[in-house]
C-alpha positions, 0 to 999 in steps of 0.5 A, a space after each residue: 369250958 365246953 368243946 368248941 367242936 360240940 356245938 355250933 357251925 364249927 364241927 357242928 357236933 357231928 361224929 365221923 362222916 365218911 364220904 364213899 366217892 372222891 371224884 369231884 362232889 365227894 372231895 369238895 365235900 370232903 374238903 369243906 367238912 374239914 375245913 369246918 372240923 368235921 372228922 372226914 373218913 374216905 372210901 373210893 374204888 380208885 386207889 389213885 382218887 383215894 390217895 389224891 383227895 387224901 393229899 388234898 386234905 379231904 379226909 382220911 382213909 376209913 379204916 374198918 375200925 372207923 364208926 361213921 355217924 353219917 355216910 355221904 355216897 357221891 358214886 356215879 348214878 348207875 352205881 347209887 342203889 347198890 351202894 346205899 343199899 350196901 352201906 345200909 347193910 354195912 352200918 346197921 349195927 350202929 345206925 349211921 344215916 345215909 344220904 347221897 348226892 345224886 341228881 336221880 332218885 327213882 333208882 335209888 329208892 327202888 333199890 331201897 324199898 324193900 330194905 329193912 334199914 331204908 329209914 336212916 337213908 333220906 336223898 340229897 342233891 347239891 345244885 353245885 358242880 362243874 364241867 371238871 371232874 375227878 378229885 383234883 377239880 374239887 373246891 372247898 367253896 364248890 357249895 357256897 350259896 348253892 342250895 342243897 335238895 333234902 329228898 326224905 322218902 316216906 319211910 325216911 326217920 326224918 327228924 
């Protein structure tokens, strides 16, 4: 009998998927990932929204022994370039794809035009939010119904 986390909308097969950013999208994320039994590893400046979307259940805390299949950036948009870029740099050794919730682009693309990882990096923007912020307003239903945006760049190794 096979793993029921393998295949399917239940964990959909995915390895870890670390969300760097646990304000509100990050730990709804983080939150609904979960939920769905996806491996979740958290990363956020702030100890204190670290620590809150851990209680919550959104995930865990990565440790750097933690190899993330996939890496979601949900920071501010002023900080989008220079995280993705450094989270490409950081997961070079084992490919992770890297995409973003931000409602800008043209920063973050600059940021990675010349990087020679920029291809496992493809745009997103979840058409979801609220007037709250921070991860004690996060919602595991925050993105149902909600369309997410894919936004692949030319060099993007899109499958």
């Amino acid at each position: 009998m096979s793993d029921p986390k393998a295949a399917g909308p239940s964990g959909a097969g995915l390895g870890p998927v670390e969300i760097i950013g646990v304000g509100l999208l990050g730990a709804s994320l983080g939150l609904t990932l979960s939920a769905a039994g996806v491996e979740v590893l958290l990363s956020d400046v702030n100890p204190h929204h670290l620590r809150t979307a851990t209680v919550l259940g959104a995930g865990r805390a990565r440790t750097a022994h933690d190899v993330p299949a996939m890496v979601v950036v949900a920071v501010p948009p002023d900080h989008l370039g220079e995280v993705i870029a450094d989270t490409l740099d950081a997961t070079a050794s084992h490919g992770a794809v890297v995409t973003d919730v931000g409602s800008v682009k043209a920063g973050p693309l600059a940021s990675v035009a010349g990087h020679p990882q920029r291809h496992r990096y493809v745009g997103g923007h979840p058409m979801a939010g609220s007037e709250r912020s921070g991860p004690l307003a996060a919602h595991p239903a925050l993105f149902e119904g909600r369309p997410w945006a894919i936004t692949p760049h030319l060099d993007a190794a899109v499958h």
